[in-house]
mmCIF file of the N, C-alpha and C atoms, coordinates in Angstrom:
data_MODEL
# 
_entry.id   MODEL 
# 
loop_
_atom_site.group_PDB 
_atom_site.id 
_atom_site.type_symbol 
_atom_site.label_atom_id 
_atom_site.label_alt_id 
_atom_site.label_comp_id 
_atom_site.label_asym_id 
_atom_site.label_entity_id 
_atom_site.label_seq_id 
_atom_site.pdbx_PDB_ins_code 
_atom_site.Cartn_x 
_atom_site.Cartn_y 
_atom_site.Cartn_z 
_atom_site.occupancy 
_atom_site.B_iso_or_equiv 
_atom_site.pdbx_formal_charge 
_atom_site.auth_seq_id 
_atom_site.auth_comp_id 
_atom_site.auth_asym_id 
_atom_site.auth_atom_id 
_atom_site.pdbx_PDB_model_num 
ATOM 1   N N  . UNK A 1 1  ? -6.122 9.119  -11.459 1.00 0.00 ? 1  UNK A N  1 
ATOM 2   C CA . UNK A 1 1  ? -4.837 9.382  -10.846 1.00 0.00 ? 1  UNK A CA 1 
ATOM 3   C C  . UNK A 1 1  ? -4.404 10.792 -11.244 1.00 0.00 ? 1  UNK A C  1 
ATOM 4   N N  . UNK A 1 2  ? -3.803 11.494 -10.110 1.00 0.00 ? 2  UNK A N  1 
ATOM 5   C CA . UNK A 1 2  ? -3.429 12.892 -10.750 1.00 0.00 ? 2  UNK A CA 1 
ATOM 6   C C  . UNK A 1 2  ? -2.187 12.520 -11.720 1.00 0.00 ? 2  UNK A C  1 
ATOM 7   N N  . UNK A 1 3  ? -2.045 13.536 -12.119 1.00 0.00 ? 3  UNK A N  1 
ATOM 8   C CA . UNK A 1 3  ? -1.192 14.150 -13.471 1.00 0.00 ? 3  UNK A CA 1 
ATOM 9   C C  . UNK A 1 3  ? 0.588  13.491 -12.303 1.00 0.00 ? 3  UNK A C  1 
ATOM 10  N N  . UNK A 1 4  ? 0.146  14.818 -11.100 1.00 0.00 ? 4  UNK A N  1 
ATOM 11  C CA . UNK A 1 4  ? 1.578  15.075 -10.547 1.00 0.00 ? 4  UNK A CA 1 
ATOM 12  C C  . UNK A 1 4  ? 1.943  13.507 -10.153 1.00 0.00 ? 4  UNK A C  1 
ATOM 13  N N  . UNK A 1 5  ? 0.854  12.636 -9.759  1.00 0.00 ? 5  UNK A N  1 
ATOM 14  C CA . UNK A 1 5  ? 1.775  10.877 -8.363  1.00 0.00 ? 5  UNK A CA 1 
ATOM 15  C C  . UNK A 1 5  ? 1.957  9.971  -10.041 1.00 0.00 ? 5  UNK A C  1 
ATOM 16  N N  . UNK A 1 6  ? 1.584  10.496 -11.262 1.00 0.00 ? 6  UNK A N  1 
ATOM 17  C CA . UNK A 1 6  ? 2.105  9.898  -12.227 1.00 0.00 ? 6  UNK A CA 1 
ATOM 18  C C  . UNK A 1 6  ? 3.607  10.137 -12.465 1.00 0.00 ? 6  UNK A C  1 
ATOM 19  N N  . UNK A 1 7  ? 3.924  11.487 -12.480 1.00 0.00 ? 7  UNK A N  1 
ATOM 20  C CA . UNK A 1 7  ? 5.446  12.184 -12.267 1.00 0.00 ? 7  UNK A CA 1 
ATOM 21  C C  . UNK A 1 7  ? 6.424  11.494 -11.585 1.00 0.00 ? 7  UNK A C  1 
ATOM 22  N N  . UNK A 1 8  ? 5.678  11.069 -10.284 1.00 0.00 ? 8  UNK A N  1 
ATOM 23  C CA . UNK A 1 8  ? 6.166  10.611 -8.988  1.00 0.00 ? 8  UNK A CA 1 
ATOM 24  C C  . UNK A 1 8  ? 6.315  9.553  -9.223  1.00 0.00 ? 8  UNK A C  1 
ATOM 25  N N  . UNK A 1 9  ? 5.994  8.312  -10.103 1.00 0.00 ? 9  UNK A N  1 
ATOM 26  C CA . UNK A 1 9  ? 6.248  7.048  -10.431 1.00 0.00 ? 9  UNK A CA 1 
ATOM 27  C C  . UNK A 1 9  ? 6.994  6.938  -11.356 1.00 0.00 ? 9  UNK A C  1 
ATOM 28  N N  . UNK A 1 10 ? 6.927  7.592  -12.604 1.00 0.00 ? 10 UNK A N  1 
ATOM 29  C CA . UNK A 1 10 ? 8.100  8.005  -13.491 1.00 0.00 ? 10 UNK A CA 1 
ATOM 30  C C  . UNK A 1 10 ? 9.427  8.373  -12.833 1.00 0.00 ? 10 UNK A C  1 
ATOM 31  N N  . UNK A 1 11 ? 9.577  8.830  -11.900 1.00 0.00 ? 11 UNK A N  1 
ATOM 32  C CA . UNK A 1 11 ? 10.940 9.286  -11.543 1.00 0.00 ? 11 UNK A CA 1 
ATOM 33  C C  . UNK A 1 11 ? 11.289 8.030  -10.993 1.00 0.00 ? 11 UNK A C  1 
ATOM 34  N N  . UNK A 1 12 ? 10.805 6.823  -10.119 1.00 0.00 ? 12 UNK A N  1 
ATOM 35  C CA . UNK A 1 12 ? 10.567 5.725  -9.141  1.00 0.00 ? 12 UNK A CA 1 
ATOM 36  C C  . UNK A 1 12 ? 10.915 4.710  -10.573 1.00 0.00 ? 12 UNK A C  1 
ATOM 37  N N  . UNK A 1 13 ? 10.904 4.785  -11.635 1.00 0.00 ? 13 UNK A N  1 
ATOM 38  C CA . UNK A 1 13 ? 10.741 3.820  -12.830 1.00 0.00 ? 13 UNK A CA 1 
ATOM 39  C C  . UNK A 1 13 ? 12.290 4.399  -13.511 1.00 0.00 ? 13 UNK A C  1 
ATOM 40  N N  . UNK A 1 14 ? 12.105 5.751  -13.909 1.00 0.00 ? 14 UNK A N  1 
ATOM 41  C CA . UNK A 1 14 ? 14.056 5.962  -14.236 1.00 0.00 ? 14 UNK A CA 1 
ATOM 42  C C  . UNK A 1 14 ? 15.068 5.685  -13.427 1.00 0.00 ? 14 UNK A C  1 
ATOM 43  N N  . UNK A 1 15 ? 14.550 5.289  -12.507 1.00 0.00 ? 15 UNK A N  1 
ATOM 44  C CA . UNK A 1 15 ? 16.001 5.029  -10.819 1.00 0.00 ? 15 UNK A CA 1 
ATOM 45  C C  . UNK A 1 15 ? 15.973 3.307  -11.212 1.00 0.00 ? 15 UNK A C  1 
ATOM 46  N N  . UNK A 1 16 ? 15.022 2.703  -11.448 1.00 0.00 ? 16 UNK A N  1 
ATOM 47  C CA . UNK A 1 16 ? 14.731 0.829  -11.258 1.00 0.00 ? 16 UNK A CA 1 
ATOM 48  C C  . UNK A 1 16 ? 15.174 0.424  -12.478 1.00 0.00 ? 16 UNK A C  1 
ATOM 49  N N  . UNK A 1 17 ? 15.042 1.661  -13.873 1.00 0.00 ? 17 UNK A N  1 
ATOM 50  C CA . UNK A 1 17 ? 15.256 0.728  -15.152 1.00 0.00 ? 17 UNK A CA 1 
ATOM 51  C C  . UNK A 1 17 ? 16.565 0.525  -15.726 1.00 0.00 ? 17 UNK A C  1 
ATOM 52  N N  . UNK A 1 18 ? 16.317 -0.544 -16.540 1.00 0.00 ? 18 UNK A N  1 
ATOM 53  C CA . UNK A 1 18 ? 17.774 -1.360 -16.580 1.00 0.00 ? 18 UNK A CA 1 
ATOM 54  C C  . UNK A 1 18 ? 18.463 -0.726 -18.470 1.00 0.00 ? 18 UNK A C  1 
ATOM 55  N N  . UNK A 1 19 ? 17.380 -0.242 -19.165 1.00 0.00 ? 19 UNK A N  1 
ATOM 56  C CA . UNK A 1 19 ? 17.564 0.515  -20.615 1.00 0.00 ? 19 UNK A CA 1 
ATOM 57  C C  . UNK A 1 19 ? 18.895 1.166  -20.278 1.00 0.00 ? 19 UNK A C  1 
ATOM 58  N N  . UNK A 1 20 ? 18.345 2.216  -19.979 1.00 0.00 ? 20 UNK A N  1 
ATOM 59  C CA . UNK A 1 20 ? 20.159 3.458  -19.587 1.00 0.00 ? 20 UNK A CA 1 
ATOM 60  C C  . UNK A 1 20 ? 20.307 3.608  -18.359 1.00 0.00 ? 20 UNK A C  1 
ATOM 61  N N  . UNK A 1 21 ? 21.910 2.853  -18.278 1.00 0.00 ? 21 UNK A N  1 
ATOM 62  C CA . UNK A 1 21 ? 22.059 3.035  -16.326 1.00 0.00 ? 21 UNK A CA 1 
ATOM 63  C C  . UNK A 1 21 ? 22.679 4.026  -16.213 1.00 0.00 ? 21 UNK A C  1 
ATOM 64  N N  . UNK A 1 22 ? 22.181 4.218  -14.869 1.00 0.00 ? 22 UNK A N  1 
ATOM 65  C CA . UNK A 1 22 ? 22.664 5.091  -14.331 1.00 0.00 ? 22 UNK A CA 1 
ATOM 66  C C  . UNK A 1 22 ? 23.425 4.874  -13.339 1.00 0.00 ? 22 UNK A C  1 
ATOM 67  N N  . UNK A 1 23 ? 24.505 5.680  -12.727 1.00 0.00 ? 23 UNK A N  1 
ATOM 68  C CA . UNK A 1 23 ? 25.285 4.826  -11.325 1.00 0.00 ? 23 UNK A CA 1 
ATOM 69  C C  . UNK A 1 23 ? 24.096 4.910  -10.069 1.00 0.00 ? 23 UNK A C  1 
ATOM 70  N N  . UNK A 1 24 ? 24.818 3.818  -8.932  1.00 0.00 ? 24 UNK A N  1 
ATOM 71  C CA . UNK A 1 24 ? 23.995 3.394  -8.400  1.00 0.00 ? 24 UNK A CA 1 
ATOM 72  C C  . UNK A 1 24 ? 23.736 4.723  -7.042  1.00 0.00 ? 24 UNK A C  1 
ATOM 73  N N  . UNK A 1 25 ? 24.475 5.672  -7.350  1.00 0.00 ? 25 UNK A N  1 
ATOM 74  C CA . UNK A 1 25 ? 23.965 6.751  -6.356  1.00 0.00 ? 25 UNK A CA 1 
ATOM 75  C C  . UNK A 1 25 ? 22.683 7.440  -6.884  1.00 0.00 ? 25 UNK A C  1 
ATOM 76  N N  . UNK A 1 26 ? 23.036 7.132  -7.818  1.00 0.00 ? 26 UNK A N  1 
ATOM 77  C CA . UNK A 1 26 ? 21.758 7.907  -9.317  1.00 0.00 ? 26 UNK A CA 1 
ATOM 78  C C  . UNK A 1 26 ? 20.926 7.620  -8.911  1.00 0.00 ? 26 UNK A C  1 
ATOM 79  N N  . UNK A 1 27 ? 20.951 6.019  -9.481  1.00 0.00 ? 27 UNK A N  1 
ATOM 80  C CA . UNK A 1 27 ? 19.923 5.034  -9.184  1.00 0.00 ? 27 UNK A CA 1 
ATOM 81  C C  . UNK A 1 27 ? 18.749 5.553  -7.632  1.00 0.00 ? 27 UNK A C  1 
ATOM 82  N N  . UNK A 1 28 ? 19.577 5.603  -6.791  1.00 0.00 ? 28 UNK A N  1 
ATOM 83  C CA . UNK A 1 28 ? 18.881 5.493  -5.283  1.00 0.00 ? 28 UNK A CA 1 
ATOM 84  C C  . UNK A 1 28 ? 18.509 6.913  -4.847  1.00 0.00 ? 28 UNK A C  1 
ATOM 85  N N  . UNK A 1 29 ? 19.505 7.876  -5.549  1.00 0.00 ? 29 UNK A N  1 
ATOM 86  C CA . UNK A 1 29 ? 18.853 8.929  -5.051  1.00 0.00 ? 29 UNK A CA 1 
ATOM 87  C C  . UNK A 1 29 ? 17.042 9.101  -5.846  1.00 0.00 ? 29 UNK A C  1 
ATOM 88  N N  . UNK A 1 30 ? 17.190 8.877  -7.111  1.00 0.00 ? 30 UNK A N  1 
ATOM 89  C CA . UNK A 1 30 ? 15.755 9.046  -7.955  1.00 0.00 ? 30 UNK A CA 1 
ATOM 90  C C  . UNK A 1 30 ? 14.710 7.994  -7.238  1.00 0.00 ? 30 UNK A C  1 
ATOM 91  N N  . UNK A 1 31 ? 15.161 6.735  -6.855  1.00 0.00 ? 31 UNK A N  1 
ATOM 92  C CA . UNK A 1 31 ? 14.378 5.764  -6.304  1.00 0.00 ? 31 UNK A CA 1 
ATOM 93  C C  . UNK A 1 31 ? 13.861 6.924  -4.475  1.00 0.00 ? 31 UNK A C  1 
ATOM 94  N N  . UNK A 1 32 ? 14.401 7.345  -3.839  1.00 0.00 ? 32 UNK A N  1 
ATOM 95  C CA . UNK A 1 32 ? 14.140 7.958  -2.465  1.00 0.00 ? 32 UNK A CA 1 
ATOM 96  C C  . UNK A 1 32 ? 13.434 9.093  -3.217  1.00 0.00 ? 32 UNK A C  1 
ATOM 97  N N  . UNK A 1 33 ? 13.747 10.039 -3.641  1.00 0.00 ? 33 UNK A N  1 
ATOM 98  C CA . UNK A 1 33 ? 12.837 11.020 -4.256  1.00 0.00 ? 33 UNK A CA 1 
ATOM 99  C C  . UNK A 1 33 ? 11.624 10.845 -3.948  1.00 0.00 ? 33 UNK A C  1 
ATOM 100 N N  . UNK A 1 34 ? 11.884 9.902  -5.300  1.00 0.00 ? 34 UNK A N  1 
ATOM 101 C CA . UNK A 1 34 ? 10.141 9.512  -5.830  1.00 0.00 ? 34 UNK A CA 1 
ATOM 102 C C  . UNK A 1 34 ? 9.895  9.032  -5.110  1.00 0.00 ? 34 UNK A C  1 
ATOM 103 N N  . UNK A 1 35 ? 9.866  7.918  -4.388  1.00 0.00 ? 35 UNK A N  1 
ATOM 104 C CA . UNK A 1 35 ? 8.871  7.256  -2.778  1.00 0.00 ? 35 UNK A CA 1 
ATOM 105 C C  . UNK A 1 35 ? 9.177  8.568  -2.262  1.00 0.00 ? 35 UNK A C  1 
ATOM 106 N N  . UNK A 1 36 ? 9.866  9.116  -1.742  1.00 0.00 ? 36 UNK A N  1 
ATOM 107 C CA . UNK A 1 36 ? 8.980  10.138 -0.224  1.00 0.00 ? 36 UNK A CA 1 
ATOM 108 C C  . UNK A 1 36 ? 8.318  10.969 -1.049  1.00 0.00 ? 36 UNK A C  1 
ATOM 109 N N  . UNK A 1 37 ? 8.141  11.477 -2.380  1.00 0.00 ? 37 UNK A N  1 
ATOM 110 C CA . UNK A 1 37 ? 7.368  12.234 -2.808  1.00 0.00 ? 37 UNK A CA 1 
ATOM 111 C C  . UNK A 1 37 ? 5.765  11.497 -3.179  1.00 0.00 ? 37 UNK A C  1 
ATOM 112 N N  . UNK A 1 38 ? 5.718  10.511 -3.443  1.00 0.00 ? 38 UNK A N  1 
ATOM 113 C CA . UNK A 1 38 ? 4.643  9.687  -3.388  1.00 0.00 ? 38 UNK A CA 1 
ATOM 114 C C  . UNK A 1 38 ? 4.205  9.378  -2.226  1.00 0.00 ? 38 UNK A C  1 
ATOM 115 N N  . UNK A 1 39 ? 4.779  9.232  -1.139  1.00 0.00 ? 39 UNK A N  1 
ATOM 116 C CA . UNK A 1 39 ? 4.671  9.064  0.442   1.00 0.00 ? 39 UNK A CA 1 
ATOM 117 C C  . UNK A 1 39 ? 3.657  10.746 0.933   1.00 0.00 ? 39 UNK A C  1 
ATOM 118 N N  . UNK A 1 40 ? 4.463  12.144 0.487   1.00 0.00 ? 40 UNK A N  1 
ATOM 119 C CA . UNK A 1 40 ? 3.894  13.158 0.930   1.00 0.00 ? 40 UNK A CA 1 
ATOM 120 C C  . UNK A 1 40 ? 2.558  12.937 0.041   1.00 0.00 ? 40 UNK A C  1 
ATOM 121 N N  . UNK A 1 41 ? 2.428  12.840 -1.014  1.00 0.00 ? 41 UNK A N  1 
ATOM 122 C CA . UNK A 1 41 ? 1.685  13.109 -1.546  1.00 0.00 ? 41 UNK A CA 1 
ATOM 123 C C  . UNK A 1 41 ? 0.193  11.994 -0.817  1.00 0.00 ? 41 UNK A C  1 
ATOM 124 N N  . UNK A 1 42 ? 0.807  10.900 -0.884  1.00 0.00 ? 42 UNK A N  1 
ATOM 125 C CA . UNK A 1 42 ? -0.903 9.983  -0.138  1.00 0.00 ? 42 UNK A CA 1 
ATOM 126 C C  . UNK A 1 42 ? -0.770 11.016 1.454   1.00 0.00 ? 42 UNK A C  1 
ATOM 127 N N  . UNK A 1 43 ? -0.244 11.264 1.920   1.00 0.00 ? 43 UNK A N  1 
ATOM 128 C CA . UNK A 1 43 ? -0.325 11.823 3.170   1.00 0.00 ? 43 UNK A CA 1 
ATOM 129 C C  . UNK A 1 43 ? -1.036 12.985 3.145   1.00 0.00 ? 43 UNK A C  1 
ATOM 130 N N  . UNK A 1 44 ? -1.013 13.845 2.164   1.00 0.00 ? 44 UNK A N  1 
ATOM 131 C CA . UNK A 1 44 ? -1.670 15.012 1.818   1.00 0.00 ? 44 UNK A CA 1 
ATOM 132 C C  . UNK A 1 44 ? -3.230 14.367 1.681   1.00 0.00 ? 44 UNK A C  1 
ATOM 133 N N  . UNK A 1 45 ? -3.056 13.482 1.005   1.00 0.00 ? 45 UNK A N  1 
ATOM 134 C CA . UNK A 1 45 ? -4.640 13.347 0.443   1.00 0.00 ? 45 UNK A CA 1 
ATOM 135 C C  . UNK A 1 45 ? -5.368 12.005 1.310   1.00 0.00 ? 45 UNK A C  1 
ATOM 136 N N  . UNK A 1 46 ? -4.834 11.138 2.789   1.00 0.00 ? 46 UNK A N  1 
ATOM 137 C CA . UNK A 1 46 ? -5.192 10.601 3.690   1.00 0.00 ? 46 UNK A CA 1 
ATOM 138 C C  . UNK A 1 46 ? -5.119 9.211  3.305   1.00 0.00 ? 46 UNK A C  1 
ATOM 139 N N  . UNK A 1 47 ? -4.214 8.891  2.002   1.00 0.00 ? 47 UNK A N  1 
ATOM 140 C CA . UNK A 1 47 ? -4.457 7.709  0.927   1.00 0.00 ? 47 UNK A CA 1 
ATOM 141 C C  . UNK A 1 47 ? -3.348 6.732  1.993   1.00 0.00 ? 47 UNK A C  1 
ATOM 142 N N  . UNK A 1 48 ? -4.113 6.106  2.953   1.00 0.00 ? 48 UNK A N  1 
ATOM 143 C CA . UNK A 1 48 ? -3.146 5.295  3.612   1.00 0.00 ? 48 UNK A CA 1 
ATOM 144 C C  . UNK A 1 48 ? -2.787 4.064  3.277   1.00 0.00 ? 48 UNK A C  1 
ATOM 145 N N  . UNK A 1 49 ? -3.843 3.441  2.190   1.00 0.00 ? 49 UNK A N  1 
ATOM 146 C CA . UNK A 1 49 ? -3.149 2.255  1.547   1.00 0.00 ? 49 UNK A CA 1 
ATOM 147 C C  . UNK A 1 49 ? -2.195 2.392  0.420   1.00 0.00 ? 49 UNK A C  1 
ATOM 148 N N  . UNK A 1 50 ? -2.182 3.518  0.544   1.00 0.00 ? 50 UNK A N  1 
ATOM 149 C CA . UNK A 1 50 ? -0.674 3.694  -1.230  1.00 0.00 ? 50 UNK A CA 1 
ATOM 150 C C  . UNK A 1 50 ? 0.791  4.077  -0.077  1.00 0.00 ? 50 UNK A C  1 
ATOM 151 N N  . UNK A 1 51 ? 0.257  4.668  0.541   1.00 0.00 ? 51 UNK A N  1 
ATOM 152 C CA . UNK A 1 51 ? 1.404  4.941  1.659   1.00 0.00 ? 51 UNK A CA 1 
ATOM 153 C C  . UNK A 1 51 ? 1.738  3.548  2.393   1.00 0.00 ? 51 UNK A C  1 
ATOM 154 N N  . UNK A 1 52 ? 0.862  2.676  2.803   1.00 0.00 ? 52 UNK A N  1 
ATOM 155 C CA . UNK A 1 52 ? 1.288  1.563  3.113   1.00 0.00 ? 52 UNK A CA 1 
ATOM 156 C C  . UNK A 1 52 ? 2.318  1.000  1.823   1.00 0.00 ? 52 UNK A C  1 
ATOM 157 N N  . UNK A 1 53 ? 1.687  0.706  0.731   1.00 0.00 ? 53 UNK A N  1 
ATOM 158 C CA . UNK A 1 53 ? 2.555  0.425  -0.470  1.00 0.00 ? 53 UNK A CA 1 
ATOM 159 C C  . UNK A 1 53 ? 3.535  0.642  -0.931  1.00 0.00 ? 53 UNK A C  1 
ATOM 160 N N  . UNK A 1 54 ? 3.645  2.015  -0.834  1.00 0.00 ? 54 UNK A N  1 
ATOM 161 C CA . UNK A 1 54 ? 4.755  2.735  -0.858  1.00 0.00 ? 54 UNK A CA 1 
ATOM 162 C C  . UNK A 1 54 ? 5.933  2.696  -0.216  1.00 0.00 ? 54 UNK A C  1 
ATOM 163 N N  . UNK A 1 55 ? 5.892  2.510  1.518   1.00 0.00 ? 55 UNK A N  1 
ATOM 164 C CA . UNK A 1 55 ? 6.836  2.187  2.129   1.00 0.00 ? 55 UNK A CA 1 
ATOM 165 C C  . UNK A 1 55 ? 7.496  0.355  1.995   1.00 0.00 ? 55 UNK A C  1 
ATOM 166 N N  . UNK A 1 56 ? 6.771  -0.069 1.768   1.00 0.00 ? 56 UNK A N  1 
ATOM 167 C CA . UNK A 1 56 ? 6.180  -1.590 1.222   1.00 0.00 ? 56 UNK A CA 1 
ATOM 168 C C  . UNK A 1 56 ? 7.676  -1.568 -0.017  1.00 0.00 ? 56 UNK A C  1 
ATOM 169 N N  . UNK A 1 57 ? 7.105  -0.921 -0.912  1.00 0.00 ? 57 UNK A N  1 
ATOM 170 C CA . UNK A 1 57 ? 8.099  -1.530 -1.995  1.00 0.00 ? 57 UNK A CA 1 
ATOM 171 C C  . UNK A 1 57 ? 9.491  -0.404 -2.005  1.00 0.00 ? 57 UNK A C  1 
ATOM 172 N N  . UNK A 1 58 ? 9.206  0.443  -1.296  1.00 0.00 ? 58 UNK A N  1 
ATOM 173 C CA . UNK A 1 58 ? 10.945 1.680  -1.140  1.00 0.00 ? 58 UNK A CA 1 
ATOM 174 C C  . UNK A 1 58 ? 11.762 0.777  -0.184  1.00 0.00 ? 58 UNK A C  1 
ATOM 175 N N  . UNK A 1 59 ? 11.715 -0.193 0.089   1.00 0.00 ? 59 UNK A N  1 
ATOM 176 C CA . UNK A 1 59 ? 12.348 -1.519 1.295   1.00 0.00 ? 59 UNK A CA 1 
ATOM 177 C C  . UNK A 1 59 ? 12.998 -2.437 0.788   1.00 0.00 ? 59 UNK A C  1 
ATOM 178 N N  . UNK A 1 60 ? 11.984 -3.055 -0.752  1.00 0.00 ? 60 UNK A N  1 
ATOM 179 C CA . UNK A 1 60 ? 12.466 -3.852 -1.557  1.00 0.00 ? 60 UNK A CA 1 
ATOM 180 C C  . UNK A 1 60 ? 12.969 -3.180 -2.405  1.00 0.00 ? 60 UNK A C  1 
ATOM 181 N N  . UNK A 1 61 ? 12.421 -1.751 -3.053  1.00 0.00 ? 61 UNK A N  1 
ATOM 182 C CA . UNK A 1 61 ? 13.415 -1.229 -3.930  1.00 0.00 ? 61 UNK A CA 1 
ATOM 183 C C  . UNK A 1 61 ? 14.958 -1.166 -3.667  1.00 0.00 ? 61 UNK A C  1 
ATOM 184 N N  . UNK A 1 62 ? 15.390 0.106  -2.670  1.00 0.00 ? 62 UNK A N  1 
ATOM 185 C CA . UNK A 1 62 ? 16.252 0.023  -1.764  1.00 0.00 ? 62 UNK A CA 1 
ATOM 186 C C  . UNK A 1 62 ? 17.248 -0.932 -1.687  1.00 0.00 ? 62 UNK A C  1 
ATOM 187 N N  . UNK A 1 63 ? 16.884 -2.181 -0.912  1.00 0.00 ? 63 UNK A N  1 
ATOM 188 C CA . UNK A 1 63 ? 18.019 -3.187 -0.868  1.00 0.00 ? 63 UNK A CA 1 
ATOM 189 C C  . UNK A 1 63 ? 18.240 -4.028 -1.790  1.00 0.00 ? 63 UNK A C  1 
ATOM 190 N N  . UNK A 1 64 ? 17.497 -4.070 -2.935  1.00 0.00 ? 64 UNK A N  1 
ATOM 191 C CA . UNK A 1 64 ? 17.358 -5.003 -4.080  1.00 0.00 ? 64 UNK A CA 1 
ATOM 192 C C  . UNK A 1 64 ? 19.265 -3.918 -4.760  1.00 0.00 ? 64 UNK A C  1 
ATOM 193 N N  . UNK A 1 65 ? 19.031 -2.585 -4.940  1.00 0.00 ? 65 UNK A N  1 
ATOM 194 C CA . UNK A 1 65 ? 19.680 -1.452 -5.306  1.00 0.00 ? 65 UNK A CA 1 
ATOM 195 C C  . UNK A 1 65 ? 21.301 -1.531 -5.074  1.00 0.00 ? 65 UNK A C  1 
ATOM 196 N N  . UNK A 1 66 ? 20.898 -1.491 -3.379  1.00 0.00 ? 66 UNK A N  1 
ATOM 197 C CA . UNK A 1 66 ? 21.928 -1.125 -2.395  1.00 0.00 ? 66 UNK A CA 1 
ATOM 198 C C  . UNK A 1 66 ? 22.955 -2.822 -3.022  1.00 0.00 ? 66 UNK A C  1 
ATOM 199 N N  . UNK A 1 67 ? 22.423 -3.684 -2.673  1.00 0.00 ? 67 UNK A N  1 
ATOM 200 C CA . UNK A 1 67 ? 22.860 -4.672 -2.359  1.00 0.00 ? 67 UNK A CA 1 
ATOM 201 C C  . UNK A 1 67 ? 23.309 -5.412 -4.737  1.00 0.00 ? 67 UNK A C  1 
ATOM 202 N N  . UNK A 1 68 ? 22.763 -4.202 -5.166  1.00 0.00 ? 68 UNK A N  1 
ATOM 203 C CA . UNK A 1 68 ? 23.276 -5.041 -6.618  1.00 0.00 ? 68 UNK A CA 1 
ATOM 204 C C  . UNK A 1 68 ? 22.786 -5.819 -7.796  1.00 0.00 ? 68 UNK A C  1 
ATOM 205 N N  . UNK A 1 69 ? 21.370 -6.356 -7.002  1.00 0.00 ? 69 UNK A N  1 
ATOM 206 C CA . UNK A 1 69 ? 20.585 -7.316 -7.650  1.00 0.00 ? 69 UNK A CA 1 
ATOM 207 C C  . UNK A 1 69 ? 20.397 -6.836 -8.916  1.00 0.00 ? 69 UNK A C  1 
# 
C-alpha cells in the first residue's frame, strides 16, 4: 500500500473516531476529504474495486454521521 492512500485512511479514521470529538461538521468534512481523496487516488491507479469500496462505505459513513449514530 502506498505511504500517501495510508494518509488517506488516517484522515477517514480521525473524522469516525469516538477518542477526541470533534463537531459534527469536523467530523464530515475529514470523513468527505478522505473518501474523495481515496476515490482520486484508485482512479489514478484504475483500482476499481477500492473505488467500488470506497463509495460503498462514504454512504454508510455519511449517514451513520449526518443522522448521529
Amino acid at each position: 500500500m502506498d505511504f500517501i492512500l495510508f494518509i488517506y485512511f488516517c484522515i477517514v479514521f480521525l473524522g469516525l473516531q469516538g477518542l477526541f470529538l470533534f463537531e459534527k461538521e469536523t467530523s464530515l468534512t475529514m470523513i468527505m476529504i478522505g473518501n474523495i481523496l481515496i476515490a482520486y487516488h484508485s482512479i489514478n491507479l484504475f483500482n476499481w474495486d477500492l473505488l467500488i469500496l470506497t463509495i460503498m462505505m462514504m454512504i454508510a459513513q455519511l449517514s451513520r454521521i449526518w443522522r448521529g449514530a
